[in-house]
C-alpha positions in Angstrom: 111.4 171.9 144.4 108.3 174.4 145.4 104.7 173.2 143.9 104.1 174.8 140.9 100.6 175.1 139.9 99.3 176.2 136.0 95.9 177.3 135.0 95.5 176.4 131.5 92.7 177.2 129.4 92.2 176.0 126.0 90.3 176.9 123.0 89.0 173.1 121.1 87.7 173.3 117.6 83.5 173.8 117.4 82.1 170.4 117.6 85.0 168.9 119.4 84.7 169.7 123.3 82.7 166.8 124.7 85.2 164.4 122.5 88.1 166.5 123.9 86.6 166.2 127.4 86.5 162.7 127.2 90.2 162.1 125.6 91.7 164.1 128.5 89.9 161.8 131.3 90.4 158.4 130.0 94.2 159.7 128.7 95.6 162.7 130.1 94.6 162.1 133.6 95.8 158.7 134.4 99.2 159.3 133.2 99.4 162.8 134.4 98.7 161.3 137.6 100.8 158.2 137.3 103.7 161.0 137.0 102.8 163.2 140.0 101.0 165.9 138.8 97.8 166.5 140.8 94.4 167.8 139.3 92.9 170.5 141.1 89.6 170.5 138.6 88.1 171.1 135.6 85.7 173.2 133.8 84.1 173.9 130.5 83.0 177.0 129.2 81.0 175.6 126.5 80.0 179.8 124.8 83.7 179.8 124.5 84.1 176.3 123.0 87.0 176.2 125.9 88.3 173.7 128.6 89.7 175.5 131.4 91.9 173.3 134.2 94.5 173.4 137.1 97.3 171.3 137.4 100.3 171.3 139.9 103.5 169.6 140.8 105.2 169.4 143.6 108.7 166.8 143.7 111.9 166.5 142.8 112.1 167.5 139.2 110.7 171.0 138.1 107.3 171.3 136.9 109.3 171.5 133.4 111.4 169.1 134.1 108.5 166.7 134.5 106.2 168.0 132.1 109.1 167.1 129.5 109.0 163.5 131.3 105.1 163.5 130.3 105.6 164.0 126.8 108.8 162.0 126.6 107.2 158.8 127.9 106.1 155.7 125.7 102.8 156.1 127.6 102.1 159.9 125.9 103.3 158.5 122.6 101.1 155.3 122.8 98.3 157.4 123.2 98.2 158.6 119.4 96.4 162.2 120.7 97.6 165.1 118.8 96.6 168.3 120.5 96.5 170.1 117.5 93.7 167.8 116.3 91.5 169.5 118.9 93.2 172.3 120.2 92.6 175.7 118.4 94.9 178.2 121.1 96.4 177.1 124.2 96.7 179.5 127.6 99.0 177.9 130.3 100.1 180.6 133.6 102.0 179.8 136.2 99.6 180.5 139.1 100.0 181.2 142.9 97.9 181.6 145.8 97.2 184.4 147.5 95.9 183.3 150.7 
């Protein structure tokens, strides 16, 4: 399958980035990574209250296909993270380069 990167920016509830932040390293990544997804960074726009970050795929599945793997596995559910608990709007494009 072609590597599909997203660009997804999220909105977190006021008071709740840093904790957010810090959920999404010590959680998200590792298993994210575990699965095959790379990280190509992370940002904060703290004015905006949002966390803004790239993520790609590129193997055998489709990016869906293995984003439904993520959420699927006993890992995800283990972590007891709710996104809605700090997630007000979620932003996810399917990105390209142009280079």
């Amino acid at each position: 399958m072609p590597r599909t990167t997203q660009l997804r920016t999220y909105t977190v509830r006021d008071g709740l980035l840093d904790e957010w932040v810090e959920r999404w390293r010590s959680d998200i990544v590792p298993l994210r990574l575990d699965l095959g997804f790379e990280i190509g960074g992370a940002w904060v726009d703290r004015e905006r209250s949002q966390f803004i970050w790239l993520i790609s795929y590129d193997g055998p599945e489709t990016f869906e296909e293995r984003n439904a793997m993520y959420w699927a596995s006993p890992e995800r559910e283990a972590m007891s993270l709710d996104p809605d608990d700090y997630l007000v709007r979620t932003d996810d494009r399917t990105v390209e380069p142009c280079y």
